[in-house]
N, C-alpha and C positions, 0 to 999 in steps of 0.2 A: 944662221950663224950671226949674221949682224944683228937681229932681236935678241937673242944670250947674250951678246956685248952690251947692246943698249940695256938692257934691261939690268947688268951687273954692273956695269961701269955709271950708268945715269943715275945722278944725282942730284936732278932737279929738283925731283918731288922734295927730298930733304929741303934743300935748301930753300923750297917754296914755304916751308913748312916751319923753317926757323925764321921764316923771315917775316911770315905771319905773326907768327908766337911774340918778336920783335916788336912788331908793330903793335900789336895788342897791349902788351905790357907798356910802352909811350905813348898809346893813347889814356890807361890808368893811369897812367903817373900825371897828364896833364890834366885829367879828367878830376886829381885828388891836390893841381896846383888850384883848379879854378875855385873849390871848396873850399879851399884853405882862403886866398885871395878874400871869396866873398865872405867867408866869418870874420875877414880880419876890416872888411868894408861895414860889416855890420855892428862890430866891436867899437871902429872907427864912429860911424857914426851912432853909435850911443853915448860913448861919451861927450862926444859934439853936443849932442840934445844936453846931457846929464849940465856941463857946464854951463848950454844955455838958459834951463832952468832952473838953475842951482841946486840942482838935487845931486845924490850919487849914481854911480853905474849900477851899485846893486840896486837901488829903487826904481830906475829904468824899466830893468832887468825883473824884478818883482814885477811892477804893473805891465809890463811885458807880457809876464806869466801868466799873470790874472788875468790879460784880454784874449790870451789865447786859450785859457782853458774854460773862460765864457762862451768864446765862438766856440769850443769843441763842445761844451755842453749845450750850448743851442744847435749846433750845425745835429748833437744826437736828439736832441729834441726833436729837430726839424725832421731826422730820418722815422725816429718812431711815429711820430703823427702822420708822414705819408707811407711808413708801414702799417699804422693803425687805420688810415683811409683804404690801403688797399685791402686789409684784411676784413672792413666794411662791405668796400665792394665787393668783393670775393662772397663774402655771405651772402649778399644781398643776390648776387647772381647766383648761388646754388640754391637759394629760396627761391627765386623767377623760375629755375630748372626746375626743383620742386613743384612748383606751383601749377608750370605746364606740366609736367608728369599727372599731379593728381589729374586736373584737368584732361586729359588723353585717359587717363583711366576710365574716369566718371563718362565721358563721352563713350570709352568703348564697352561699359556698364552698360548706358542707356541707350546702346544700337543692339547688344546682346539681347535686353530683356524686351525690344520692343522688333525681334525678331521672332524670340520668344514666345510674343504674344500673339504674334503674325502665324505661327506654324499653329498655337495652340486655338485662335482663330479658325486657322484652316481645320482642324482634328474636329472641333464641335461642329461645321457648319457640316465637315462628311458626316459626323454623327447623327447631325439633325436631316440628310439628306435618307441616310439609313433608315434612321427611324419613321421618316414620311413613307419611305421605300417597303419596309416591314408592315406599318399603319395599313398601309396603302393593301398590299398583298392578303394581310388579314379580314381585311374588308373585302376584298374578290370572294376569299373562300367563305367566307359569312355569307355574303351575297350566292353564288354557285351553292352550299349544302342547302341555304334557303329556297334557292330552286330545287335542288332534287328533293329537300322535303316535299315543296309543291306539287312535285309531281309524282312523287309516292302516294299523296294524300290524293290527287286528281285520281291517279291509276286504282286507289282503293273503291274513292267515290265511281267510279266508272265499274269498275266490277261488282262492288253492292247495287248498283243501277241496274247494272244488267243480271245482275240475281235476283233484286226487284222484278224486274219483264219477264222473268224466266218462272218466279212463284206467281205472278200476275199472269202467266199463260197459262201456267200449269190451274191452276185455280182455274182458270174461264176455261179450260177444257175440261175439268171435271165438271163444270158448272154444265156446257154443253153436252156432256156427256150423263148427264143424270138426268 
């Protein structure tokens, strides 16, 4: 029950709330004295200058102008030449990027191809391991049918031998036999 009363009856918050609002508004209003004040010290002392050097307020006030809208065209000067440096830099660092990119390419080009050549390397030396290996085999059996012809030819010449001995006995028994 006493929170429903405080909470209906209290009127802090408001009045913290006007009193802010209060304060805000007298801080603009001194905030648009001190503005005023110092146009009116700058007015002051223009004319102060004007009559010291016997010129008018508006010629003050002109070369006033003119020096400020020199400094703003140097001060944009001054801004575009260190946006034209950065935007130097800037290029000059995506070319560096560039430059290592190709670089990182070309490198990983020349580990590709000279893996490449390492595998292709390897492929000939088993080819040529092969072909010693086939070389090699075909030579056995060249060698091995040159033996069995040898002894084809021996086994012939041994059977004509002994058909030799056998018309060479047969013969020397008819011989002995006549």
């Amino acid at each position: 029950m006493l929170e429903r009363y405080q909470e209906s009856c209290d009127d802090s918050a408001k009045n913290a709330d006007a009193l802010l609002a209060e304060l805000e508004a007298e801080a603009e209003r001194e905030e648009n004295l001190k503005q005023k004040k110092k146009e009116n010290k700058k007015r002051s002392k223009i004319a102060k200058l004007a009559t010291k050097q016997g010129t008018t307020v508006e010629e003050i006030q002109a070369a006033h102008k003119k020096q400020e809208e020199e400094r703003l065209l140097e001060e944009k000067r001054r801004e575009k030449a260190a946006a034209d440096a950065e935007a130097a830099e800037e290029r000059k660092r995506k070319e560096a990027i560039e430059a290592m990119q190709r670089q990182y390419e070309e490198q990983l080009a020349l580990e590709r191809a000279q893996v490449q050549a390492e595998k292709d390397a390897e492929r000939l030396e088993r080819a040529k391991r092969a072909v010693a290996r086939a070389e090699e085999a075909r030579k056995r059996e060249s060698e091995q049918e040159q033996k069995r012809t040898v002894e084809k030819v021996e086994a012939q010449n041994r059977k004509q031998r002994k058909a030799a001995e056998r018309v060479k006995e047969v013969s020397e028994r008819k011989k002995m036999d006549q």
